[in-house]
Every structure is written in C-alpha cells, then in structure tokens.
SELUM-820576 format. One line per field, with one value per residue (C-alpha): residue in one letter; x, y, z. Coordinates in nm, 3 decimals, padded with zeros to 5 digits. Example, Ala and Ser with C-alpha at 12.3 -4.5 7.8 and 13.67 -1.06 7.14 Angstrom:
BEGIN
rest	(A|S) $
X	(01.230|01.367) $
Y	(-00.450|-00.106) $
Z	(00.780|00.714) $
***
This chain:
BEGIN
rest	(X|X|X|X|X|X|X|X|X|X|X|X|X|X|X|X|X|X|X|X|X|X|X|X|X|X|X|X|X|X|X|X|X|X|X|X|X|X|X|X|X|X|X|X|X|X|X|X|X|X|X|X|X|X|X|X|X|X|X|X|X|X|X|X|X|X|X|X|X|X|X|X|X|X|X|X|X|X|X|X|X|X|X|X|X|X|X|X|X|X|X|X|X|X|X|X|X|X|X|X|X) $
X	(11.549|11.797|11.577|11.611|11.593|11.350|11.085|11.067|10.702|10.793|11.033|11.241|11.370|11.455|11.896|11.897|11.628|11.895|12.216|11.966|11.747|11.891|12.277|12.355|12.609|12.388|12.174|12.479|12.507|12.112|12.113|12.436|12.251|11.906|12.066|12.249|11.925|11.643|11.862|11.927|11.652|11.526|11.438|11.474|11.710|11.918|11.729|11.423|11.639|11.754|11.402|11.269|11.586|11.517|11.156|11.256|11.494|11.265|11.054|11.288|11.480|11.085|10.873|11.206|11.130|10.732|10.770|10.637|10.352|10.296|10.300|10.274|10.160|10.523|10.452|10.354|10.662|10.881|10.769|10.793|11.130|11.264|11.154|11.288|11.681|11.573|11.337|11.216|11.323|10.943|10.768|10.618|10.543|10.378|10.176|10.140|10.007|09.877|09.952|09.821|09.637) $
Y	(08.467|08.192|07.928|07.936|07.602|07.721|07.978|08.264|08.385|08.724|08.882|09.071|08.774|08.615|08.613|08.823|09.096|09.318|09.281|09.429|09.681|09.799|09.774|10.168|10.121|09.890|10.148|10.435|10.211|10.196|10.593|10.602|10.437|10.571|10.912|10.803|10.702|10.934|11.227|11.297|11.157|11.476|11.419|11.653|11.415|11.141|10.917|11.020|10.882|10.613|10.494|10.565|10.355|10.070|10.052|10.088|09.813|09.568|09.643|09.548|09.263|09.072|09.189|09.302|09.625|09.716|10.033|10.357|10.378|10.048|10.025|09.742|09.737|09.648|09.454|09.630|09.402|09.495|09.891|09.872|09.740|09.994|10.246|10.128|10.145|10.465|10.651|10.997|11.244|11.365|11.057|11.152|10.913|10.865|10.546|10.384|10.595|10.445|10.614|10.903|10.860) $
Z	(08.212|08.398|08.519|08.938|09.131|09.360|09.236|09.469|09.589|09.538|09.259|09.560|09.612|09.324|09.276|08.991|09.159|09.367|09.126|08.825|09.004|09.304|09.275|09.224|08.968|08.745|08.765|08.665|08.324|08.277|08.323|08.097|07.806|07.824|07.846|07.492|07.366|07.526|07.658|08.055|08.308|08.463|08.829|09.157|09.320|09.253|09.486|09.240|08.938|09.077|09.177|08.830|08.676|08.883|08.777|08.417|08.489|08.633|08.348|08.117|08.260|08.328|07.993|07.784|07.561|07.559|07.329|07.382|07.587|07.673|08.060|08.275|08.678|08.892|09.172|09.510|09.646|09.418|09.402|09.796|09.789|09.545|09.732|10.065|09.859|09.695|09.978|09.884|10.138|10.169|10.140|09.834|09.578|09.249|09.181|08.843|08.545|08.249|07.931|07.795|07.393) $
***
C-alpha cells in the first residue's frame, strides 16, 4: 500500500479508502470480475451487493487475497461507513460471521 504522509486514525479516512470501496463504479469492475471468477453475487438489492463488494474490497486492498474461508473482523469505522453509502432500505444488517469447518 502507498505510504501516506500523515497516517490517518481511522481507515475512512485514509485517500485511497473512498476511490477503492465506495466509488460505485470501482465497485461495477470488482462485481465484473468476481462474477468471472465465482459466478453472479446473489443479493436482494443492489444496495445489498454493493455493500458486500465494498467489504470484499477493503478486504482485499488491506490483507490482499486470504483464501477461502479465512475471514478477518473490518473495522466498526469502516463497516459503519459502508453502510452509510450503501444503507439497507430496512435497516437490516448482518454482522461478521466467522467461517463455517
């Protein structure tokens, strides 16, 4: 990751946070290639998808690739602020699930 000159206290507000999780058509390319790789994202809504992109992206632009079930906790900042871009209509949300054996 490009060294910043001042390190944020939070990830939301690090430069490259917004351009890499929450720009909607970053996240049109992430869905493009994980639906090349995995098949479509199934989700109710697009809000939905775009919330679960956003997390994957995050994910992958701060740990890179973990593999298959390896999960890692996504900062309440950072889940908070994802889901202020991306609300759910309902206000329904799922919190982090580790992995099943």
């Amino acid at each position: 990751m490009m060294e910043v000159p001042d390190p944020p206290t939070c990830m939301v507000e690090h430069p490259g946070f917004e351009p890499n999780c929450l720009n909607p058509y970053t996240l049109q390319n992430i869905n493009n290639i994980y639906r090349a790789n995995y098949g479509p994202v199934r989700r109710r809504n697009e809000e939905e998808r775009f919330r679960y992109l956003a997390y994957r992206s995050f994910v992958s632009w701060c740990w890179g690739y973990l593999g298959r079930s390896v999960r890692v906790v996504i900062p309440s900042c950072v889940v908070n602020r994802i889901r202020l871009q991306f609300p759910d209509p309902a206000g329904q949300y799922v919190g982090f699930r580790p992995p099943l054996d």
